[in-house]
C-alpha positions in Angstrom: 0.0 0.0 0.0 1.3 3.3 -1.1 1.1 5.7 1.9 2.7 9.4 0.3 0.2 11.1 -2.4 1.4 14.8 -4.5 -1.2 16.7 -3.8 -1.8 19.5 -6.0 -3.6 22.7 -5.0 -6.3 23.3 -8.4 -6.0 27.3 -7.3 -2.1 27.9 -7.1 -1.5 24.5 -8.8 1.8 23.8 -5.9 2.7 20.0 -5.4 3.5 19.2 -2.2 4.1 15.1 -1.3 2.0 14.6 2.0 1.7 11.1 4.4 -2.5 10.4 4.1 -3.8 8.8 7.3 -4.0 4.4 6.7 -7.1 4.5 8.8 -9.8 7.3 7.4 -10.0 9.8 4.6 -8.9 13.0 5.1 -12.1 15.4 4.3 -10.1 18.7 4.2 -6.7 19.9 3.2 -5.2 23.7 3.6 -3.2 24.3 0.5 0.3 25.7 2.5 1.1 28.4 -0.4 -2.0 30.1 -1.3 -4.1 28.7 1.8 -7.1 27.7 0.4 -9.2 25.0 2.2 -9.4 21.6 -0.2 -12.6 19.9 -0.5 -13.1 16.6 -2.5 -14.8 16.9 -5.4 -18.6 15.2 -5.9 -18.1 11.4 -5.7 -14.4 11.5 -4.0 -14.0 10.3 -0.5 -11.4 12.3 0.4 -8.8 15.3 -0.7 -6.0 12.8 -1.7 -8.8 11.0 -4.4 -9.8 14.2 -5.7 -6.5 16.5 -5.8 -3.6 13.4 -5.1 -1.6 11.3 -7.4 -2.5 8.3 -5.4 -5.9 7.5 -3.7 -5.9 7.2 0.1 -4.9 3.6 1.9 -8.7 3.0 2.4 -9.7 3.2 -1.4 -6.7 1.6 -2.2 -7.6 -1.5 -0.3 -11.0 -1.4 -1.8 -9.2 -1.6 -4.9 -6.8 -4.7 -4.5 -9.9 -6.8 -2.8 -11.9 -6.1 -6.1 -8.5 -6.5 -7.9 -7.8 -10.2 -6.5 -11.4 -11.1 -7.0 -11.3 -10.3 -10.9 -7.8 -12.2 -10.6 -9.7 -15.4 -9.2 -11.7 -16.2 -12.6 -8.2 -16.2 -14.4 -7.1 -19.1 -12.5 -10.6 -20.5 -12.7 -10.0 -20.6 -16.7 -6.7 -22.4 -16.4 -8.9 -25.2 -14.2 -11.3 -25.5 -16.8 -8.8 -25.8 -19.4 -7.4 -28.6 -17.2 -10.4 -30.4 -16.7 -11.0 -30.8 -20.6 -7.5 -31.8 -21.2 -8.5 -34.9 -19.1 -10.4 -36.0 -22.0 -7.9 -35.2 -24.3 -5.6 -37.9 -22.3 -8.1 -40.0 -21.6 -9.5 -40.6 -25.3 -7.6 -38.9 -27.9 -3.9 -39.9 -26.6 -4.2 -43.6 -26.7 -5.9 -43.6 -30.2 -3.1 -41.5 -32.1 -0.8 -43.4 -30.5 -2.1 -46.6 -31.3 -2.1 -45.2 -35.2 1.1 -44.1 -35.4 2.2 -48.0 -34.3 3.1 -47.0 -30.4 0.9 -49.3 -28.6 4.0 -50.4 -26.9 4.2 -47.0 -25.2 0.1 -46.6 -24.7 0.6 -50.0 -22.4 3.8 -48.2 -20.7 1.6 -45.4 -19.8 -1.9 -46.7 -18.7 0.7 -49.4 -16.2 2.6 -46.1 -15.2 -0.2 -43.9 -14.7 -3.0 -45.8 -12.8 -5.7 -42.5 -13.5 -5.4 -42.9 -17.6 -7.0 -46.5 -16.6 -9.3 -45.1 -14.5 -10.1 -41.9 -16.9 -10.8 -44.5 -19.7 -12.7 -46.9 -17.8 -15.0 -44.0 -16.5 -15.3 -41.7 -19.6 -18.9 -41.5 -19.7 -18.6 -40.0 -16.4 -15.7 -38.6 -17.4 -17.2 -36.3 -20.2 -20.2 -35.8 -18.2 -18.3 -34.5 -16.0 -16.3 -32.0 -17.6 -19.2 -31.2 -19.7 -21.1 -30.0 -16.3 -18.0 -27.7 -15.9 -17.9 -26.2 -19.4 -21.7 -25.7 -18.9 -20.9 -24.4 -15.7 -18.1 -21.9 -17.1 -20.4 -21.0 -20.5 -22.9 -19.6 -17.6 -20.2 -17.6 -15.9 -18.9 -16.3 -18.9 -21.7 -15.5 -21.0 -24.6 -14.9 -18.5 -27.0 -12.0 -18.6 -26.7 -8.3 -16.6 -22.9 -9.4 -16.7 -21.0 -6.4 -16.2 -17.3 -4.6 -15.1 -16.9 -1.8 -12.4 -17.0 1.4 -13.4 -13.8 2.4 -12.0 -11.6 2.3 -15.6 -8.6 0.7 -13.6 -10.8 -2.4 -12.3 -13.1 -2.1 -15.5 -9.8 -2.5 -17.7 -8.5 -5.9 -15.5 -12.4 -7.2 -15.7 -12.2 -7.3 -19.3 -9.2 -8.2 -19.5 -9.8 -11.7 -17.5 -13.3 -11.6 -19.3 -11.4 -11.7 -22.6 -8.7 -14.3 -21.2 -11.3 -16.7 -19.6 -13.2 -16.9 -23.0 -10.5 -18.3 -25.2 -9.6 -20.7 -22.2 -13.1 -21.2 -22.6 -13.1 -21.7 -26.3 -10.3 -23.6 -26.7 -11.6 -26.1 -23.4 -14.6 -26.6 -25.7 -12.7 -27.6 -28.8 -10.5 -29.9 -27.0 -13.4 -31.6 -25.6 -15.1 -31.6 -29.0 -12.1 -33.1 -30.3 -12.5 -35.7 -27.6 -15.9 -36.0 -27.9 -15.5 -37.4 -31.3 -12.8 -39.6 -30.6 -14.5 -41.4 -27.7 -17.9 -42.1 -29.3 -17.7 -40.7 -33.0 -14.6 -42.1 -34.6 -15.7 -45.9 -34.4 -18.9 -45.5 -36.2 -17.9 -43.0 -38.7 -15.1 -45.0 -39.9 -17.2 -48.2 -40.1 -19.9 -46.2 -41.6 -17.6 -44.7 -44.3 -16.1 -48.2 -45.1 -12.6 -47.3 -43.6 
């Protein structure tokens, strides 16, 4: 937390570094050149939001709370992305390698890593699953009355995770498509096709 704000007088215009309290805003401010008695302006809580370089401590730890919370869906986007990569693994891995004449290294996997047996003995509830989530994460993402802050610093990061979530999003949904097809399309198409 930044504790010093330049304050600058709007009548004389003189900058002058001051300490703001960490506790409460400061309502008033006397101006030590010209002496004029500093208000905040209409919708400022204090003098060092309206005339400062900084806002006071309190507004500033309004900020970071919103600030972490907007950070949270981020992570939440990488999670998704994880959860549909289990699919991937599950469904799509085995079968490429199988083509491309490594079944030798499919059986080294699935005996190293007990939870691709379990991922492919479970994919119905696998995809289920992860479809839940992605249904889960469209609703997030893409819900009605949605909207940013209006402060432009918080509105700015809001977007910005807004716009980061939704390829996460996007790209979650095509990897699970790809899946998808793999799992329970790939069979029948190539059978119906004559392959």
């Amino acid at each position: 937390m930044i504790m010093c704000s330049v304050i600058t007088c709007p009548e004389c215009e003189l900058s002058k570094e001051e300490e703001m309290p960490t506790d409460a805003c400061q309502y008033f401010y006397d101006c030590t050149n010209c002496g004029v008695l500093l208000k905040p302006k209409k919708g400022d809580c204090c003098v060092f939001c309206s005339y400062g370089t900084i806002p006071c401590p309190p507004i500033q730890k309004e900020k970071r709370v919103v600030m972490d919370k907007i950070r949270k869906p981020r992570q939440w986007g990488w999670l998704i992305l994880f959860t549909s990569s289990a699919t991937l693994v599950c469904c799509v891995l085995p079968i490429v390698l199988v083509s491309l004449g490594m079944g030798a290294v499919v059986a080294s996997l699935y005996g190293n890593l007990p939870f691709l047996t379990f991922l492919s003995i479970h994919k119905l509830w696998t995809f289920g699953i992860t479809a839940f989530i992605l249904t889960m994460a469209a609703w997030a993402l893409y819900r009605p009355n949605r909207t940013c802050p209006a402060d432009s610093e918080l509105a700015k990061a809001c977007t910005s995770a807004h716009k980061w979530n939704s390829h996460l999003f996007w790209i979650s949904i095509l990897l699970w498509g790809i899946s998808f097809f793999a799992a329970y399309l790939l069979l029948p198409v190539t059978r119906w096709l004559g392959l």
